[in-house]
C-alpha positions as CSV (number, residue, x, y, z in Angstrom):
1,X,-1.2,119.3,-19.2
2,X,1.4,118.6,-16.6
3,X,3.5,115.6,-17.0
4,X,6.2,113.8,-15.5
5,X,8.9,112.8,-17.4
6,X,11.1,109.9,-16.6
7,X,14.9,109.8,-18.2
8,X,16.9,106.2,-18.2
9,X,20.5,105.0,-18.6
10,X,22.3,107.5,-21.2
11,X,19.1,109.4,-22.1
12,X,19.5,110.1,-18.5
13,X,23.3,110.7,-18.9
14,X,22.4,113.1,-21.7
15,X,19.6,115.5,-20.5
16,X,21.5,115.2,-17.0
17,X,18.4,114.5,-15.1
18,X,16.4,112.1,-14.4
19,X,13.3,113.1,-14.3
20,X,11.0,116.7,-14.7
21,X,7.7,117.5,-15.0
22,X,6.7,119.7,-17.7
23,X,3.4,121.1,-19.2
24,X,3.1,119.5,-22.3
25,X,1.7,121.9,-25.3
26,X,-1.9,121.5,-26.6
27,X,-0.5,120.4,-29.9
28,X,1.8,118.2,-28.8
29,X,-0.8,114.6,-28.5
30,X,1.4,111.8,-29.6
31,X,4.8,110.1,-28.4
32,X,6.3,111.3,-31.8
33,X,5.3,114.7,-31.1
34,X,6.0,114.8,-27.4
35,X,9.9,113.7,-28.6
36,X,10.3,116.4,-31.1
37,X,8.9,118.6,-28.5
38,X,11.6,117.6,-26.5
39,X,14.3,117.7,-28.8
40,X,13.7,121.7,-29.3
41,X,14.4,122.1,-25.4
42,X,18.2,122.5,-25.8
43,X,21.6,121.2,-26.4
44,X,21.0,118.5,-23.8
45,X,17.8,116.8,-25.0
46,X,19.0,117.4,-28.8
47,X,21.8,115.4,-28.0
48,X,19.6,112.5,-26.2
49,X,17.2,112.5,-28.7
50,X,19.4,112.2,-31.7
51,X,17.5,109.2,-33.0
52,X,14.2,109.7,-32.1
53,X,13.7,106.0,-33.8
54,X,16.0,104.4,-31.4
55,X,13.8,105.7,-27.9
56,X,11.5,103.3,-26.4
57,X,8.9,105.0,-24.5
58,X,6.2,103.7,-21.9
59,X,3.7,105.5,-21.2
60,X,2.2,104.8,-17.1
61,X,4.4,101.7,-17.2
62,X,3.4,100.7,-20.5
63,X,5.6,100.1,-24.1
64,X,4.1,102.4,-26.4
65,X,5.5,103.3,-30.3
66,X,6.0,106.5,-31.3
67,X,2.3,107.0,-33.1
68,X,0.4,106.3,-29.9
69,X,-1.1,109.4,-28.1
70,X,-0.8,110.5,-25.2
71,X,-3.9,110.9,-23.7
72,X,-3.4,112.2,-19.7
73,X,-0.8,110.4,-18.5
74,X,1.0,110.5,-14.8
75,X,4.5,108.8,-16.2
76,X,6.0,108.9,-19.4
77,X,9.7,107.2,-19.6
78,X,12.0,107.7,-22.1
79,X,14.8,105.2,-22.2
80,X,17.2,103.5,-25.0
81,X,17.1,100.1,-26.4
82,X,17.9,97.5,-23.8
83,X,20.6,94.8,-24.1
84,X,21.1,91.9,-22.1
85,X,21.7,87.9,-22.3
């Protein structure tokens, strides 16, 4: 399955892209998958995905947690923790 991948502030910075489309593998069906997936890529996305726990993902524009699957999405972001007052 072909996906685009979207990359945000210093996950972004990280990967240094920001965003890909990949084929995602068969066995690969949930956001906790997908991010170990990605973590196996290289130096780059080991280094973004450090703390799997701390990525927030939305899957088609939509907060997901790390158990959900992924069904056949168009989108899937992955972006830090967000800060703000």
């Amino acid at each position: 399955m072909k996906t685009k991948l979207v990359y945000f502030a210093w996950v972004r910075e990280r990967i240094g892209r920001s965003d890909e489309e990949i084929e995602v593998p068969d066995g690969v069906v949930t956001v906790g998958e997908l991010l170990n997936h990605l973590k196996a890529r290289g130096e780059e996305y080991e280094a973004a995905l450090q703390y799997p726990e701390a990525i927030r993902v939305a899957i088609d524009h939509e907060h997901v947690g790390h158990g959900e699957p992924l069904g056949t999405p168009r989108e899937i972001a992955l972006f830090p923790p967000m800060t703000g007052g």
